[in-house]
N, C-alpha and C positions, 0 to 999 in steps of 0.2 A: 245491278250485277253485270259483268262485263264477260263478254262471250269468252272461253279458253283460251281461242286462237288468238286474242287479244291481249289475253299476257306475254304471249310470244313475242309479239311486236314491241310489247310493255319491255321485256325486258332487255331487246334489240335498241331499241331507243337509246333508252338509259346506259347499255352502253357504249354509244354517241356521243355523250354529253359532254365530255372535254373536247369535243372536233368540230367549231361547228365551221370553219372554214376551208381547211385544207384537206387536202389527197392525205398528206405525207403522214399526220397526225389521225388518222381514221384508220388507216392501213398501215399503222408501223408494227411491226411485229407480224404479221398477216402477211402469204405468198400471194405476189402480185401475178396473173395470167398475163403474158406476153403473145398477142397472138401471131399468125401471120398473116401479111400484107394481100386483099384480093380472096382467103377462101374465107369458104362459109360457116359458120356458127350459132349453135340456139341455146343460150346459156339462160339459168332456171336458177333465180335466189332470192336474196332479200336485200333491200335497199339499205346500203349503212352511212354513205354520204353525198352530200352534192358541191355539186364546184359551182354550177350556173343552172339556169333556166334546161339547161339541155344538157347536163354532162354531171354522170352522179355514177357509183362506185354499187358495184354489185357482188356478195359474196353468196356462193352456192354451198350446198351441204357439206362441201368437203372443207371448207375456210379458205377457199381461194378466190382472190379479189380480183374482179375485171372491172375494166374503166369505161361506160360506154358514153358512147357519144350519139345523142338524137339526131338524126339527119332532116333538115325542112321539112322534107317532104314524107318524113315516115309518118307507119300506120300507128297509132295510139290510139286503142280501145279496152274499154272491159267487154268480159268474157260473156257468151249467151247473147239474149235477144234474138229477134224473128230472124232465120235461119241463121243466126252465130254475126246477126249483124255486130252486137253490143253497143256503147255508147262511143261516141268522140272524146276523150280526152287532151287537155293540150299538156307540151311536155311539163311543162313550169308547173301541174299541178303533182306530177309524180313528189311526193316526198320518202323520207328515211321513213325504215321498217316497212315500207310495201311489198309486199310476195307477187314476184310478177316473173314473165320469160319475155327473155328478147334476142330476136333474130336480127341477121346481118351478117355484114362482113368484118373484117379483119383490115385495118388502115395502117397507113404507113410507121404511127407512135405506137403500132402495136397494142393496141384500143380498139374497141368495137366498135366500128361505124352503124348504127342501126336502124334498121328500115323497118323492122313491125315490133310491138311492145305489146303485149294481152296481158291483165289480170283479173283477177276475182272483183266483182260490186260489192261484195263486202269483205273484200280485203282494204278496198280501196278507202271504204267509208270507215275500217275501225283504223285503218294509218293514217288517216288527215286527222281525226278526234285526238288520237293520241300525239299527232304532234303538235296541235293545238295547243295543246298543255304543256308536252316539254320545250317546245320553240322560247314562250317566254320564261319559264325559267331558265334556260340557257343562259337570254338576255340579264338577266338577272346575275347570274353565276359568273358572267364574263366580268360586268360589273363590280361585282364586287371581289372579285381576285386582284382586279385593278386596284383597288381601294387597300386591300391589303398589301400588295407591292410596295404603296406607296407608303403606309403606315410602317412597315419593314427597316424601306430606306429611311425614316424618323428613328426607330430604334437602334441602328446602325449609327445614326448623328451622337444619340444619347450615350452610347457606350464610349464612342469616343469623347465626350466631353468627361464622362465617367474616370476615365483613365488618363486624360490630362490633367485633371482637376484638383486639387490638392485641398484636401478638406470635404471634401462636399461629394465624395465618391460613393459614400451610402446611401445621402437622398438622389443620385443621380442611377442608382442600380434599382431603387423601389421603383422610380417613373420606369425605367426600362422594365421591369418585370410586372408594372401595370400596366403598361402596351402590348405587351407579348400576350397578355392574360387577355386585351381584349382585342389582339387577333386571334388567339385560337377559341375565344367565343364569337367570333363573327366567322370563321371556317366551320363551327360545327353550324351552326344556322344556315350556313352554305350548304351544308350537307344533306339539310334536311329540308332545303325548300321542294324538292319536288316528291317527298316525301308525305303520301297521302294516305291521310288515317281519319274511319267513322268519327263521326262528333255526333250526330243521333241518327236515331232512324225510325221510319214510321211506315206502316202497313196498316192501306183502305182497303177492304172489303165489297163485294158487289153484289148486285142480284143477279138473278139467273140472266143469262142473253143481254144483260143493261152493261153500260158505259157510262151511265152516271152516277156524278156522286153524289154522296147521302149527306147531309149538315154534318153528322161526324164525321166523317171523313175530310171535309171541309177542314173542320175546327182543325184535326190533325196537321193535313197540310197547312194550315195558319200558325202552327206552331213552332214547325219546319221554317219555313220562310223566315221567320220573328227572328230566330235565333239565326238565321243563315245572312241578315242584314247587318249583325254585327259582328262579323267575320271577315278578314282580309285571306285572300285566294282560295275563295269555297267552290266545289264543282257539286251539284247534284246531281244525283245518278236514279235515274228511273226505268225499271223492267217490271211490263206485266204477264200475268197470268191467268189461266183460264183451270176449269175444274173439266173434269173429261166426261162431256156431254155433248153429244152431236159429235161433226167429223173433224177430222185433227185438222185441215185447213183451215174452216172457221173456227174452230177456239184460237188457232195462232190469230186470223185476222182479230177478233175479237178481244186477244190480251194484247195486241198493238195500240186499237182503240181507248181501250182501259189508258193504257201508259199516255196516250196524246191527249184524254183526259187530263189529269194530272200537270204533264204541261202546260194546256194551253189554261188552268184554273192556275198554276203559278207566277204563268205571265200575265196574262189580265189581270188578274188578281190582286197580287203583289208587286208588279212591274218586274219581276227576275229577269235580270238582263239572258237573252240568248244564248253569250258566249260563257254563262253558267251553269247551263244545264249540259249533264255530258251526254254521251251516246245511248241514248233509249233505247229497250230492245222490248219485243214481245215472244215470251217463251211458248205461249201455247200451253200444252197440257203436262208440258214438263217441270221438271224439278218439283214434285206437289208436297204440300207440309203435310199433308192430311189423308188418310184416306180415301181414295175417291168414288166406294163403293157404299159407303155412310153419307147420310144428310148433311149431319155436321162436319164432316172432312170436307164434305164440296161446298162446303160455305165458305171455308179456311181458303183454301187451294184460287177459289175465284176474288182476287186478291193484285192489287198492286204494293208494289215495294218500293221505301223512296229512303236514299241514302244522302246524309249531310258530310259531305268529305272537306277537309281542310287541309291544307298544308303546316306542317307540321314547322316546317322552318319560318314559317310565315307569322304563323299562332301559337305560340311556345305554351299556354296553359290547353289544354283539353281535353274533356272528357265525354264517354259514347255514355247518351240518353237513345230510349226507344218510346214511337207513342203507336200503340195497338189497340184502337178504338174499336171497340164491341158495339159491332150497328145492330144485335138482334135480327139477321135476317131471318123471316117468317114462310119461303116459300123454299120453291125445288123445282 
């Protein structure tokens, strides 16, 4: 399950998706910020495009687009660490939908020359996940627009042979009306490649204070994986959870554990390539299914979740299965 603030980003992304090159086509329609030359400025948004390694398009809450420009020697970090050190970032890792403030000046094109950049550690970690995934569909999507262009200009040939052609205008109007019929099914498959929907789902079960799993749970995850090997653009998504016992740091630590569990038996296990499993989170004592004042709710609640996501443009038949293995835990 994917943290809130991450649909945010989810839905900032996606609407990128026709831009992935230029200023002009990210910010059309959007008031661009012109600044001035020399004074100072600390503009606070979210990343919607980039031009280069050092120069991407930033819109604030009010829909206004500024152009900044990283300077060599600027400060790039995330936020916190021992006295507000945070980490080093270089610019080239900033991508689109990060929530970030960047300070600086005002340059001669009227562009932000900037000299410090701060943002959130997990802003930073759910906008690289998520463009993870949309970056190759993009690639994908450019692709295949191409492809239809060019399938366009064939139905353009055909129509004119159509209409020169004396006799033969009707089987020359069915080809053109079978071409068109399979461009606008290669646009809807366009449409839906980055279009991601459950295909099954399964929830292991733990013991109390444990991070390991149990053969059922096992078996579970075995059947995940099976069906996730015959899938073209599948992402798995894993977030655990803990039952609310002891203090809320360690159950967070503890349904992290659970969840890296999980991973690391998908990878060993099954070989699940890395760049398949998506952003894992550990909720701690939240979201609980169960009651957590009952035995049997804190059995339920001490639980990891594992989603099989596919694209939809990618796998045209699919359907959501669920596998909920009953481990019989016997203690508290």
């Amino acid at each position: 399950m994917i943290k809130k603030f991450s649909v945010m980003f989810l839905a900032v992304m996606i609407g990128a998706v026709g831009a992935t090159g230029a200023f002009a086509q990210d910010t059309q329609g959007a008031q661009v910020r012109s600044l001035t030359s020399g004074q100072k400025y600390k503009i606070k948004g979210v990343v919607i495009a980039k031009d280069d390694d050092s120069t991407f398009i930033v819109r604030d809450t009010t829909g206004v687009d500024t152009k900044v420009v990283v300077a060599p020697e600027a400060s790039v970090k995330t936020k916190g660490g021992f006295f507000g050190g945070g980490d080093k970032v270089a610019s080239s890792q900033i991508v689109r939908g990060l929530s970030l403030e960047v300070e600086g000046r005002g340059d001669g094109g009227g562009s932000l020359a900037a000299t410090k950049v701060r943002f959130g550690k997990d802003d930073f970690r759910v906008a690289q996940s998520i463009d993870a995934r949309v970056s190759p569909a993009e690639n994908r999507l450019t692709l295949a627009e191409q492809n239809a262009q060019r399938v366009s200009g064939q139905i353009d040939e055909l129509m004119a042979i159509s209409n020169a052609a004396r006799g033969g205008a009707k089987a020359a109007q069915d080809t053109a009306d079978a071409a068109i019929a399979g461009v606008n099914a290669t646009n809807e498959r366009i449409s839906a490649i980055d279009d991601y929907v459950v295909q099954s789902t399964a929830t292991v079960n733990f013991r109390v204070n444990s991070s390991l799993l149990s053969p059922e749970s096992k078996a579970a995850l075995d059947e995940v994986a099976t069906a996730a090997m015959t899938m073209k653009g599948y992402v798995i998504e894993v977030t655990g959870f803990a039952s609310a016992e002891g203090s809320v740091n360690r159950n967070k630590a503890l349904s992290q554990r659970r969840a890296q569990a999980v991973i690391d038996y998908m990878v060993e296990t099954h070989n699940v390539p890395l760049r398949r499993i998506g952003q894992s989170y550990g909720f701690g004592e939240l979201q609980a299914v169960a009651d957590n004042t009952t035995r049997e709710g804190r059995e339920q609640n001490r639980r990891v979740e594992v989603k099989l996501l596919v694209s939809r443009g990618v796998n045209q038949n699919v359907e959501v299965r669920s596998s909920n293995p009953d481990l019989g835990t016997d203690n508290e």
